[in-house]
C-alpha positions in Angstrom: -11.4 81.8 -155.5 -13.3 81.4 -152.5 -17.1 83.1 -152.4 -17.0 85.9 -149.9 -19.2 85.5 -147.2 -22.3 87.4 -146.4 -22.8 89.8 -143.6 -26.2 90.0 -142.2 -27.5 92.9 -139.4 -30.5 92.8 -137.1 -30.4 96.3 -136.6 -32.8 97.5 -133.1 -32.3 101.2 -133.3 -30.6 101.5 -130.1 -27.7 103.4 -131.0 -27.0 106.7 -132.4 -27.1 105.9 -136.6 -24.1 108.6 -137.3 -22.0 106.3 -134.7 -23.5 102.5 -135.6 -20.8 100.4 -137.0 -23.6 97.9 -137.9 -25.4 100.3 -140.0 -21.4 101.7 -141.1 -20.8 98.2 -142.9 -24.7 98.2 -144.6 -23.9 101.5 -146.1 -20.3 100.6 -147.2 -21.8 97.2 -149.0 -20.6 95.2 -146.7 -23.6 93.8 -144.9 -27.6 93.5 -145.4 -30.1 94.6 -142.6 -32.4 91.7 -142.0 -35.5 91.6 -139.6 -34.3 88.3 -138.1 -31.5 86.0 -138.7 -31.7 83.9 -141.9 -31.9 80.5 -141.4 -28.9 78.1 -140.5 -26.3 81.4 -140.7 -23.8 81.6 -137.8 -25.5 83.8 -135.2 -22.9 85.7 -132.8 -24.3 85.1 -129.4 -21.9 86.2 -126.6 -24.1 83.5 -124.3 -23.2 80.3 -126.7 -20.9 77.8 -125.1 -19.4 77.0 -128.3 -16.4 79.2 -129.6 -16.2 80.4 -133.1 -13.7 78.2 -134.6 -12.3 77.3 -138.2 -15.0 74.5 -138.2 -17.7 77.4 -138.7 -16.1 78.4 -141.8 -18.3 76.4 -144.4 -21.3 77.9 -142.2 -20.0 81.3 -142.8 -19.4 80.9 -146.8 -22.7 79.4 -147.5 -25.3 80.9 -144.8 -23.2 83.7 -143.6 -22.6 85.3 -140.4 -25.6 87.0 -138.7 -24.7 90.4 -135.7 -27.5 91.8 -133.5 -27.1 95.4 -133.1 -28.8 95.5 -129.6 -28.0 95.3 -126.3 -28.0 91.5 -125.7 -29.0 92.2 -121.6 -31.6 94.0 -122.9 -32.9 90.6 -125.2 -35.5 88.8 -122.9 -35.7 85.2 -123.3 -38.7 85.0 -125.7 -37.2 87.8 -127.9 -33.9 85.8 -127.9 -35.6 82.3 -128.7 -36.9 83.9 -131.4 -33.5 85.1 -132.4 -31.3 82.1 -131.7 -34.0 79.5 -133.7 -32.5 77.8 -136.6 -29.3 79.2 -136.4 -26.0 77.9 -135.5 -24.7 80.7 -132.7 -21.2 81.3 -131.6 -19.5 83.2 -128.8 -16.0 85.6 -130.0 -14.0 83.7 -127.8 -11.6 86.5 -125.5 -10.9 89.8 -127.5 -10.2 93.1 -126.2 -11.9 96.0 -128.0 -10.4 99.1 -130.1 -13.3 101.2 -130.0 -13.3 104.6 -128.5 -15.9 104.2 -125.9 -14.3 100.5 -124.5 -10.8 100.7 -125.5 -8.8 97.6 -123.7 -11.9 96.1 -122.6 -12.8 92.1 -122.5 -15.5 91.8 -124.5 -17.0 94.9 -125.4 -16.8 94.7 -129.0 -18.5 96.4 -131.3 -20.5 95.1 -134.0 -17.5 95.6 -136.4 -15.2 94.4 -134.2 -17.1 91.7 -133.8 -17.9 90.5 -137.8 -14.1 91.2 -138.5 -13.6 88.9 -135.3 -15.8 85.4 -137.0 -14.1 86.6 -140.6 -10.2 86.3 -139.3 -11.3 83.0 -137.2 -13.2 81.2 -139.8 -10.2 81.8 -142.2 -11.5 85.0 -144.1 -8.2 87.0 -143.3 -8.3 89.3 -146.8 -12.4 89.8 -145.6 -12.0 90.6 -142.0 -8.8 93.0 -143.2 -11.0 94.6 -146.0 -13.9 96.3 -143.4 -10.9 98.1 -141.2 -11.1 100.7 -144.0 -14.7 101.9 -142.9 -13.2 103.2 -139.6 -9.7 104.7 -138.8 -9.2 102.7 -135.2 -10.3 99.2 -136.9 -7.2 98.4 -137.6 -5.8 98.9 -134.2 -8.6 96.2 -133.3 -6.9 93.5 -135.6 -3.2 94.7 -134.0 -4.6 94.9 -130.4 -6.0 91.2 -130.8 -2.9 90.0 -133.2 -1.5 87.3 -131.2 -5.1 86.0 -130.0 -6.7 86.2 -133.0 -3.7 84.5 -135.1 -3.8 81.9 -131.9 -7.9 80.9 -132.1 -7.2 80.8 -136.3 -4.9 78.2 -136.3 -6.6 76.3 -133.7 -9.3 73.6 -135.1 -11.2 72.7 -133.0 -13.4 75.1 -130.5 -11.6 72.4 -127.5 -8.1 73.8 -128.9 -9.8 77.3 -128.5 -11.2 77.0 -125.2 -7.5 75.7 -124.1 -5.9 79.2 -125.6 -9.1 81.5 -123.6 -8.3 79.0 -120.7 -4.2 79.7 -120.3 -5.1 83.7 -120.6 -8.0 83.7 -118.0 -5.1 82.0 -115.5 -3.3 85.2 -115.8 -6.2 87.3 -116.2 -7.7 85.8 -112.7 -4.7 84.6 -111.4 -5.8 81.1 -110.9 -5.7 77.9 -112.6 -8.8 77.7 -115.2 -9.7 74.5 -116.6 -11.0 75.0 -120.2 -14.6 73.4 -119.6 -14.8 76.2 -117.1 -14.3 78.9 -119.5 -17.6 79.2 -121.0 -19.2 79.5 -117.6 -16.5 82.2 -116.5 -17.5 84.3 -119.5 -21.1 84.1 -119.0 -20.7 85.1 -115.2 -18.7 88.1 -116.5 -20.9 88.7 -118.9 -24.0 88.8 -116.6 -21.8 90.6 -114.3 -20.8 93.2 -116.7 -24.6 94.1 -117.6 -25.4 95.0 -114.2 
């Protein structure tokens, strides 16, 4: 039996608490609110080239997998240096979100989303399925993002996941996208998107 990974929130108080899915998984058990990411854990950082990929997976069982609850265009680059130092960070590569406020949205995941996102990818199926109970529209996050998220699991390599987000920004954008483009395409939306 496999060791089920750890969850770990840096939590900035920028949300309402009653409607924080961060704060949701601390009080269910299911994650630990840290002041800053402990060292060598996989950091989700939507501005990382590199892909989450099944190669993260002995990161994720033996450091764990570290959200920030904050606004990330809010993060100035000090604050973030601080953040990102000894830590392996990742970008969720293309997902579209189930939550109520950004439903059918690129990349607007929540911080639940988001966990259950690196826990499906890295191979933690039962783990990732587990934390839809803490919300009734979870689950519709896992069905939404089936197909993608069943796709970027069986890939191996973060290349063979760049390929996957590359043939579904073509039809997103209606263009040919090469996958060394894509992590520059997601940072542009991304920068665009906190406008």
């Amino acid at each position: 039996m496999k060791p089920t990974p750890k969850v770990y929130v840096v939590h900035y108080r920028e949300d309402d608490p009653g409607k924080c899915t961060a704060l949701r998984m601390v009080r269910a058990g299911e994650a630990i609110i840290v002041r800053r990411p402990p060292p060598g854990t996989l950091l989700l950082d939507p501005y990382a080239a590199t892909p989450v990929s099944q190669l993260d997976a002995d990161i994720v069982v033996k450091r764990g997998v570290t959200v920030i609850d904050a606004s990330w265009k809010k993060l100035n680059g000090h604050k973030l240096e601080m953040i990102r130092k000894r830590t392996n960070p990742r970008r969720l590569p293309l997902l579209f979100a189930a939550n109520p406020p950004h439903y059918g949205l690129a990349f607007k995941l929540s911080s639940i989303e988001a966990v259950i996102a690196t826990l499906y990818i890295t191979g933690f199926k039962s783990e990732a399925e587990r934390l839809t109970r803490l919300y009734k529209w979870v689950y519709n996050f896992i069905e939404l993002n089936r197909e993608l998220l069943d796709a970027y699991a069986a890939s191996k390599t973060p290349e063979e996941i760049l390929e996957h987000e590359a043939t579904l920004l073509s039809k997103i954008l209606e263009r040919e996208v090469k996958p060394a483009e894509v992590p520059t395409i997601i940072s542009r939306i991304l920068q665009y998107d906190a406008r």
